[in-house]
C-alpha positions as CSV (number, residue, x, y, z in Angstrom):
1,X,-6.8,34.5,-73.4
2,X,-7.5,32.5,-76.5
3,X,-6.2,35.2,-79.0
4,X,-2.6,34.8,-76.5
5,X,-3.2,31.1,-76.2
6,X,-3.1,31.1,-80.3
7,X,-0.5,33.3,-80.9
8,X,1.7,31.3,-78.7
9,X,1.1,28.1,-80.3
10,X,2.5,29.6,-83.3
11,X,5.1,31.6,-82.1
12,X,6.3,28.0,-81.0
13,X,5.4,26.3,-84.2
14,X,7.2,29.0,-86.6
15,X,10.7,28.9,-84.0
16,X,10.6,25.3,-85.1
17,X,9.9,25.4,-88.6
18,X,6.5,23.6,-88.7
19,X,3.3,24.8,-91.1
20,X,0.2,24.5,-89.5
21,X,-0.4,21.2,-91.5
22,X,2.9,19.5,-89.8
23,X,1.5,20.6,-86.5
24,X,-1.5,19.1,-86.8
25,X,-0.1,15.9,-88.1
26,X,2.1,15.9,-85.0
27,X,-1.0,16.1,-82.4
28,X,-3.6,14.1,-84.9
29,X,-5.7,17.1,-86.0
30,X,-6.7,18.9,-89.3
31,X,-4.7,22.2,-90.4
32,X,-7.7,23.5,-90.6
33,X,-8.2,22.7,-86.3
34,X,-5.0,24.4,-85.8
35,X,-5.4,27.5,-87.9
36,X,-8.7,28.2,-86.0
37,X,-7.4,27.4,-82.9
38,X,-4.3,29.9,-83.4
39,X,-6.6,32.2,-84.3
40,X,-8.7,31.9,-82.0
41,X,-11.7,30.7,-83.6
42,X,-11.9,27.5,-81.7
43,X,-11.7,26.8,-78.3
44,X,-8.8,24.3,-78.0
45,X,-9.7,20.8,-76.2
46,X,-7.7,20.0,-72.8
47,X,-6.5,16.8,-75.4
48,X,-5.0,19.4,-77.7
49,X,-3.6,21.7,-75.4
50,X,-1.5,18.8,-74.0
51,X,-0.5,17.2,-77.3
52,X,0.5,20.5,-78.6
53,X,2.5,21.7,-75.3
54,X,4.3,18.1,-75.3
55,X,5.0,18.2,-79.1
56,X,6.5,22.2,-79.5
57,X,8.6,21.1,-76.5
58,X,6.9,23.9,-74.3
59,X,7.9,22.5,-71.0
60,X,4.5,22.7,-69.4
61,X,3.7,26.6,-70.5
62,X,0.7,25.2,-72.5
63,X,-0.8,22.9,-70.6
64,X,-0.5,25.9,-67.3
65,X,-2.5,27.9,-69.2
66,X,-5.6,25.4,-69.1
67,X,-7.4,26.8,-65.9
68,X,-7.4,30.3,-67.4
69,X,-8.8,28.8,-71.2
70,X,-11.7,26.4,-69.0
71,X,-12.3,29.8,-67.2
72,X,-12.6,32.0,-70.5
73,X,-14.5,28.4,-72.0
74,X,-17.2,29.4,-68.9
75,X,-17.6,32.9,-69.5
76,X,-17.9,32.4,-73.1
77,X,-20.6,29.4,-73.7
78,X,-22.6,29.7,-70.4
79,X,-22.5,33.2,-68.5
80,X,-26.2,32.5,-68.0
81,X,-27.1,29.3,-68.9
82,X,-24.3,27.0,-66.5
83,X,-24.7,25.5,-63.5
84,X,-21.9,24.3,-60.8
85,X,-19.8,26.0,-58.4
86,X,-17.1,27.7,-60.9
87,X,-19.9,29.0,-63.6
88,X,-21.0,32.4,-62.9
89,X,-24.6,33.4,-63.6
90,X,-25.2,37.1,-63.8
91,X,-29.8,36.4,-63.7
92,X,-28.6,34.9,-60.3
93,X,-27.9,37.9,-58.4
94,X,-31.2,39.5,-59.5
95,X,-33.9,38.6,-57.2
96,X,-31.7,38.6,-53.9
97,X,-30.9,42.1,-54.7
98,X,-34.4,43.0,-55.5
99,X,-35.4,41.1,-52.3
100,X,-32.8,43.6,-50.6
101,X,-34.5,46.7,-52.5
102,X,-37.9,46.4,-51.6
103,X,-36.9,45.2,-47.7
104,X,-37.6,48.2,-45.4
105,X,-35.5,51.2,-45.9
106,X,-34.9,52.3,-42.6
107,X,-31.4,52.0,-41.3
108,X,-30.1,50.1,-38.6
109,X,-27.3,49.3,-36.6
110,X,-26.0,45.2,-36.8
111,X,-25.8,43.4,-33.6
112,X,-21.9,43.7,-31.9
113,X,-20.3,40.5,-31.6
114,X,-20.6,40.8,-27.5
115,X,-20.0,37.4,-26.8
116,X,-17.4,34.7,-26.7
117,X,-17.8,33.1,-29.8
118,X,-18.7,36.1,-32.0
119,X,-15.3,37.9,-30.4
120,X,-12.9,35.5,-31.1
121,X,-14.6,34.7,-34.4
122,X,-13.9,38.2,-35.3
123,X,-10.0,37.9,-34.3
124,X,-9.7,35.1,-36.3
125,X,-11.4,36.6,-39.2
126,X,-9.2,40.0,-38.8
127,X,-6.1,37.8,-38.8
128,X,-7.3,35.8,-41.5
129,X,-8.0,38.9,-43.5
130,X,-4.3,39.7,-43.0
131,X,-3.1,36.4,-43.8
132,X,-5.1,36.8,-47.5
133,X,-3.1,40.1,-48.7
134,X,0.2,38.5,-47.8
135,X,0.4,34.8,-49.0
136,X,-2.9,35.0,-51.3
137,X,-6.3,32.5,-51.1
138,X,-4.9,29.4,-51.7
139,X,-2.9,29.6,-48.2
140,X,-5.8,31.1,-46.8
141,X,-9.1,29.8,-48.2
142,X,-9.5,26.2,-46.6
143,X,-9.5,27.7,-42.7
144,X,-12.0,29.9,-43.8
145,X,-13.7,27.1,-45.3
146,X,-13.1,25.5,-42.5
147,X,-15.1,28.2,-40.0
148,X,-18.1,28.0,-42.7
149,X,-18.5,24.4,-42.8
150,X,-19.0,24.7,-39.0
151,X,-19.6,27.7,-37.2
152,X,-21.5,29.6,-39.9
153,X,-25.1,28.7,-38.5
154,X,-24.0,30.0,-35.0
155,X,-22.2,33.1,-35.9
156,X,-25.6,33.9,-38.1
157,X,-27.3,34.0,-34.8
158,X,-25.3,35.3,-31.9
159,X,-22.9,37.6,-34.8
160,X,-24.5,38.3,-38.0
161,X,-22.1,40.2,-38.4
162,X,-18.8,38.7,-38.2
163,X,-20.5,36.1,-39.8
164,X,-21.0,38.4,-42.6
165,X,-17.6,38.8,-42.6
166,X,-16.2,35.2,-43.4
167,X,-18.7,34.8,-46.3
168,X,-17.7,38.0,-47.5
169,X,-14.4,37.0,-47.3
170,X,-14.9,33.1,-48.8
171,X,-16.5,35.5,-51.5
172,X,-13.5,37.6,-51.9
173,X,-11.1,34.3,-52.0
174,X,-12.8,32.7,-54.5
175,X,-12.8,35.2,-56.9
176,X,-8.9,35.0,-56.4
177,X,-9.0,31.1,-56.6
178,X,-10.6,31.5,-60.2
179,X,-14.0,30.0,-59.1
180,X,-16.3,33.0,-60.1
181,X,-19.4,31.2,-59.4
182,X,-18.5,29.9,-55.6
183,X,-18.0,33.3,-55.6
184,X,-21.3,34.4,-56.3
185,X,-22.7,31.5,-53.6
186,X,-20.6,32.8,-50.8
187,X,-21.7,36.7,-51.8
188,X,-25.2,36.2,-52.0
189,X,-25.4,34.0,-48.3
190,X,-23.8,36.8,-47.3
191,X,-26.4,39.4,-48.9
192,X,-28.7,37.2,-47.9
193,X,-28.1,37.2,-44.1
194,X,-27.9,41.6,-43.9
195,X,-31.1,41.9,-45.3
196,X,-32.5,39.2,-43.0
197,X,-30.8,40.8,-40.1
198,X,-31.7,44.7,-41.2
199,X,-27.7,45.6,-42.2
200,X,-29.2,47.9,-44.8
201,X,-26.0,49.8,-45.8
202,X,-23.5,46.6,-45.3
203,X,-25.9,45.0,-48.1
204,X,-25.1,47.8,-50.5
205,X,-21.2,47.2,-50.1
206,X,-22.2,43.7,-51.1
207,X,-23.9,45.0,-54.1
208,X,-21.9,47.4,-55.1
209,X,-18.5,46.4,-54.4
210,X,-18.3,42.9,-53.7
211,X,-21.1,41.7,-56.6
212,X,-20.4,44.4,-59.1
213,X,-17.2,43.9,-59.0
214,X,-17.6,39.9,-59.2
215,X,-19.7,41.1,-62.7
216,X,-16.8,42.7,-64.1
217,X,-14.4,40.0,-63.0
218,X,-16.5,37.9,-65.1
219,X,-17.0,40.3,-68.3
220,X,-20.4,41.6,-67.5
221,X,-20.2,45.8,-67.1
222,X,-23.6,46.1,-67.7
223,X,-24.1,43.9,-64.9
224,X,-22.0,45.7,-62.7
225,X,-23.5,48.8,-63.3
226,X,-27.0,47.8,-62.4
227,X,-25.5,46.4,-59.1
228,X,-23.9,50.0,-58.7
229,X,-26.8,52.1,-59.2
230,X,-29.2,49.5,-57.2
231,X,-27.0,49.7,-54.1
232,X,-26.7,53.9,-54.9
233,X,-30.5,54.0,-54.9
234,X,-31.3,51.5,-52.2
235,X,-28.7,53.4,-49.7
236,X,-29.5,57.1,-50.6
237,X,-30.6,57.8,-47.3
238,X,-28.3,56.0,-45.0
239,X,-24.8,56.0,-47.2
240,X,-21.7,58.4,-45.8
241,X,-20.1,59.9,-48.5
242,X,-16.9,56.9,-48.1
243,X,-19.9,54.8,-48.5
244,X,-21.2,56.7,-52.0
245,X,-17.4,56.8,-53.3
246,X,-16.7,53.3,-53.2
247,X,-20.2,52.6,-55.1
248,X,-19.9,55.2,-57.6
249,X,-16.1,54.0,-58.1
250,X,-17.5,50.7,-58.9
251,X,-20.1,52.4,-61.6
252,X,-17.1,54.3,-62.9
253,X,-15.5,51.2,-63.7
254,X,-18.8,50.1,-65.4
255,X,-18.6,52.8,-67.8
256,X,-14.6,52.2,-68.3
257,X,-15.2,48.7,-69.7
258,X,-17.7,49.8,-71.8
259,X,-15.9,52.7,-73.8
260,X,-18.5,55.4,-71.8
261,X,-15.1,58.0,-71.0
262,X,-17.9,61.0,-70.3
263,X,-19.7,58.8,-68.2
264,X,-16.9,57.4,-66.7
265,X,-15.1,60.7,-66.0
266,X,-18.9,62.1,-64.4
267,X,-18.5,59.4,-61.7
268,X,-14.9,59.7,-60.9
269,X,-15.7,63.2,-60.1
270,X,-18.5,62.5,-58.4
271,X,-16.4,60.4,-56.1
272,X,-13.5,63.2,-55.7
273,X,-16.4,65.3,-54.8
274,X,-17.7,62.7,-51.9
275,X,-14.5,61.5,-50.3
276,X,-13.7,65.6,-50.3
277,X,-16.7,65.6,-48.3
278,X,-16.2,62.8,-45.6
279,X,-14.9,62.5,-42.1
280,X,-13.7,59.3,-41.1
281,X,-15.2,59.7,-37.5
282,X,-18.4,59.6,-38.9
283,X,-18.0,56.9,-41.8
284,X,-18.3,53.0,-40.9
285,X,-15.0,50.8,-40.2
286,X,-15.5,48.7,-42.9
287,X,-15.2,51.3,-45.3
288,X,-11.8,52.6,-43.9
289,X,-9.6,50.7,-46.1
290,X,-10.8,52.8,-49.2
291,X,-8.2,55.8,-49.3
292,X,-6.3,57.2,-51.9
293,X,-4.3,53.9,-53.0
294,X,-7.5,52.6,-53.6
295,X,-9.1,54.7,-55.5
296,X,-5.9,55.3,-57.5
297,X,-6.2,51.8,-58.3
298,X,-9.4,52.2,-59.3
299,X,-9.2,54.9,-61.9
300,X,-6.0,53.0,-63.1
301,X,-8.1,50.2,-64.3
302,X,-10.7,52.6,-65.9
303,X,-7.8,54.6,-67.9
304,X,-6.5,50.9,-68.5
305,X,-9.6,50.0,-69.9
306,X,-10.1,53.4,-71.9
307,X,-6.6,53.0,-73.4
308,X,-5.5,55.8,-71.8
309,X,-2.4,54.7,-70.6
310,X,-0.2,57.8,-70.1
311,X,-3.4,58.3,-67.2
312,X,-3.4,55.0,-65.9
313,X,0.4,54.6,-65.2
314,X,0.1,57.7,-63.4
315,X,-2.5,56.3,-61.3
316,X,-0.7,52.7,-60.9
317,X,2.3,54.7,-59.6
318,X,0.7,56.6,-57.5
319,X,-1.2,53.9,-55.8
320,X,1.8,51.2,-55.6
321,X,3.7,54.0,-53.6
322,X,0.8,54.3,-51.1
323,X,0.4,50.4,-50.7
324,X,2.1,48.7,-47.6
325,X,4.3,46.3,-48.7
326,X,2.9,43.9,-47.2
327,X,-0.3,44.2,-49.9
328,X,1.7,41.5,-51.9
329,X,-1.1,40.2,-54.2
330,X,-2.0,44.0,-54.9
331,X,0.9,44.9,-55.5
332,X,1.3,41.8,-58.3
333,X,-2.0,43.0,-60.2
334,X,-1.0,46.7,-60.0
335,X,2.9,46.2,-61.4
336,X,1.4,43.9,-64.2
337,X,-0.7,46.1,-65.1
338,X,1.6,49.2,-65.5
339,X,3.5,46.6,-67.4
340,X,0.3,46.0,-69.6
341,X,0.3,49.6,-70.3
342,X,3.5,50.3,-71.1
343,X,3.7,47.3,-73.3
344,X,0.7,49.3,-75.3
345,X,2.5,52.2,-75.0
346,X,5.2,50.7,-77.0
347,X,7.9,51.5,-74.1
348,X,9.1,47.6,-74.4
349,X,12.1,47.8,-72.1
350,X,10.6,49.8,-69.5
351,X,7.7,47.3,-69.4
352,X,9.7,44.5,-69.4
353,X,11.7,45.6,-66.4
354,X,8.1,46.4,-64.5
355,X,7.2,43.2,-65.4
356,X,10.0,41.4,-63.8
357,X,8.9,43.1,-60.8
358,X,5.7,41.7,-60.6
359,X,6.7,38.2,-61.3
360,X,8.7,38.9,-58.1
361,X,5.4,39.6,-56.2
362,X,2.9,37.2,-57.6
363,X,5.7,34.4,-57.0
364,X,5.3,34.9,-53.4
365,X,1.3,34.5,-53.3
366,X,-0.8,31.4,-54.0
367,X,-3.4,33.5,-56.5
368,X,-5.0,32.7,-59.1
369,X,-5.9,35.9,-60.0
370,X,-2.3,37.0,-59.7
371,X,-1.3,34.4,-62.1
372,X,-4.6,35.6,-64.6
373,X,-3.1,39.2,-64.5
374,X,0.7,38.4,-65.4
375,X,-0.5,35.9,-68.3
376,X,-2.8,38.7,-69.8
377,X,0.9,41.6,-69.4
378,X,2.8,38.5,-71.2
379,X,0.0,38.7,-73.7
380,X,0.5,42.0,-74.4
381,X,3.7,41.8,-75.1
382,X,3.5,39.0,-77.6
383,X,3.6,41.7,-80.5
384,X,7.6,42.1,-79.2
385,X,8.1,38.1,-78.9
386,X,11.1,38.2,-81.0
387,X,12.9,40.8,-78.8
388,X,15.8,38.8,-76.5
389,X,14.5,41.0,-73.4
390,X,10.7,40.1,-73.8
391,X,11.9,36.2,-74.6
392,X,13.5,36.8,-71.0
393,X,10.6,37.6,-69.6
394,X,8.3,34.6,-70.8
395,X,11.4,32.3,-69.3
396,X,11.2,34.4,-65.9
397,X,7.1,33.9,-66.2
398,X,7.6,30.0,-66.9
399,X,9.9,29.1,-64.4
400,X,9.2,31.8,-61.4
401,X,5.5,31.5,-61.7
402,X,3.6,29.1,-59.4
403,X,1.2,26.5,-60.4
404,X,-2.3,28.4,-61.3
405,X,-4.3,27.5,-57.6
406,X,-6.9,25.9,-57.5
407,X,-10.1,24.3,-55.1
408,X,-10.2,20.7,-54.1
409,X,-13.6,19.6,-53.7
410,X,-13.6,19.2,-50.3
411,X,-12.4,22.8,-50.1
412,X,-16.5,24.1,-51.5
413,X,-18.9,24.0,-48.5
């Protein structure tokens, strides 16, 4: 983000003629500020970011890009030192899931939700659920903020659950609202109440999926891969093989991020191997959603992240012709992404036209995360900048794309 950030700065410095020293005149900083910051050696002030996007005349594309630099500013200078609700910590996720580990082993079945309240909680959380894929977390997150701030304590007790389910969910939201470490809160309540309540295989998802996943949201594979191989190892005598593919998809994306392609490839094997070997009958609800779109998607990103991008467009086009169309948001971070590859692949006016498309989808959903993905395919298109079908794009992405979403504090319970 900074490195794209930078490059844009000067992109609209150079179209107007100005040296780094006449920039920084114009916004009352040192050349020396503005080289750094353009190449992306300092972290650029919200003052700066302003005073630059008011004097290159961007028309607000600057300044829109300041939730995604404070986000990057988080990840950077305090992974594991900051406090608040949007800093994610990865030392925080260590004892609840050691508290999980070394809770007793046996499996057991969660209590139904056989009673009034836990029933039509779970309707609303099923429609709520629904209401997420279409329209995004920012239409979606304050009612279930909403059902936290006061029905959490008695779904806990009559529905553990369902109520598993909304902080699972709140989890799930945040991460698309760009507020990692609400994130982590809402996940770890939510680990929290399985182990308490003897979910032993639901706290593994958490783990595996919903935490590991948070970890390499937020840059830390080696995180995530811990988280993998705990839940793996804490499940091994209770998980369906659905259960073990999802976990081990996770770990394969672990070893994606960092470079590990034999390791990587292992896993995704390993998962062909289990989902080969399961029977829906017998595997839990909750784990139903994860078919072959999904795992296409999955081992998209890893290629993504390997560079191998002939693979990964393969996979994005596999699993974008599986999804129902009414998986907007997924359908956004999937199209940007085989924009993203093409764009590396150097097939500029095939990636341009993909990511068109996906400006269509994320312009329907409130989503931070939809907005993250189709900032980072802009940025790897910046190399083509000059091209009049890429400037097209960056116009389409400017005046299509919603406003980044954000929480209001009364939205963090």
């Amino acid at each position: 983000m900074l490195h794209f950030f930078g490059a844009e700065v000067r992109r609209l410095r150079q179209e107007r003629g100005m040296s780094a020293a006449d920039l920084g005149q114009a916004v009352f900083m040192h050349r020396d500020l503005v080289r750094k910051v353009e190449t992306a050696e300092r972290m650029p002030s919200e003052e700066l970011v302003e005073r630059c996007d008011a004097v290159l005349d961007a028309q607000g594309a600057l300044s829109g890009l300041l939730p995604l630099l404070k986000r990057e500013r988080a990840l950077r200078s305090a992974r594991d030192q900051a406090t608040g609700p949007s800093a994610f910590c990865s030392e925080a996720t260590d004892r609840p899931v050691l508290d999980w580990l070394l809770s007793a082993r046996e499996g057991s079945t969660a209590r139904r939700a056989d009673n009034s309240i836990g029933a039509d909680a779970a309707a609303m959380l099923h429609q709520l659920r629904g209401a997420d894929h279409v329209n995004g977390a920012g239409a979606t997150y304050p009612k279930v903020a909403g059902m936290l701030g006061h029905d959490l304590d008695t779904l806990i007790d009559v529905a553990p659950q369902v109520a598993t389910g909304y902080l699972e969910l709140a989890g799930y939201e945040a991460v698309d609202l760009g507020v990692d470490g609400l994130a982590q809160q809402h996940y770890l309540r939510a680990l929290d109440v399985v182990t308490r309540s003897g979910d032993r295989l639901y706290g593994g998802y958490l783990i595996a999926v919903s935490l590991a996943h948070l970890a390499l949201h937020c840059g830390d594979a080696e995180q995530a891969a811990r988280l993998a191989q705990a839940a793996l190892h804490g499940t091994e005598r209770v998980a369906s093989p659905a259960v073990r593919a999802a976990f081990r998809t996770v770990l394969a994306r672990a070893y994606a991020r960092r470079g590990d392609q034999a390791a990587c490839a292992a896993a995704l094997l390993q998962v062909e191997a289990d989902l080969a070997r399961s029977d829906p009958a017998d595997e839990p609800s909750w784990i139903a959603y994860f078919g072959p779109a999904d795992f296409a998607d999955e081992k998209a990103h890893c290629f993504f992240d390997l560079g191998l991008n002939e693979l990964a467009q393969r996979e994005i086009v596999e699993a974008t012709g599986l999804l129902e169309p009414s998986r907007v948001r997924r359908l956004a971070i999937d199209t940007a992404l085989y924009a993203a590859s093409l764009a590396r692949s150097r097939q500029v006016e095939h990636a341009c036209a993909m990511a068109h498309r996906a400006v269509d989808y994320a312009a329907k959903v409130a989503s931070f995360r939809s907005a993250h993905r189709i900032v980072m395919m802009v940025a790897e298109l910046q190399p083509y900048a000059a091209l009049p079908e890429v400037r097209d794009l960056i116009e389409d992405v400017r005046t299509r794309l919603p406003s980044l979403v954000s929480l209001a504090p009364g939205q963090r319970p």
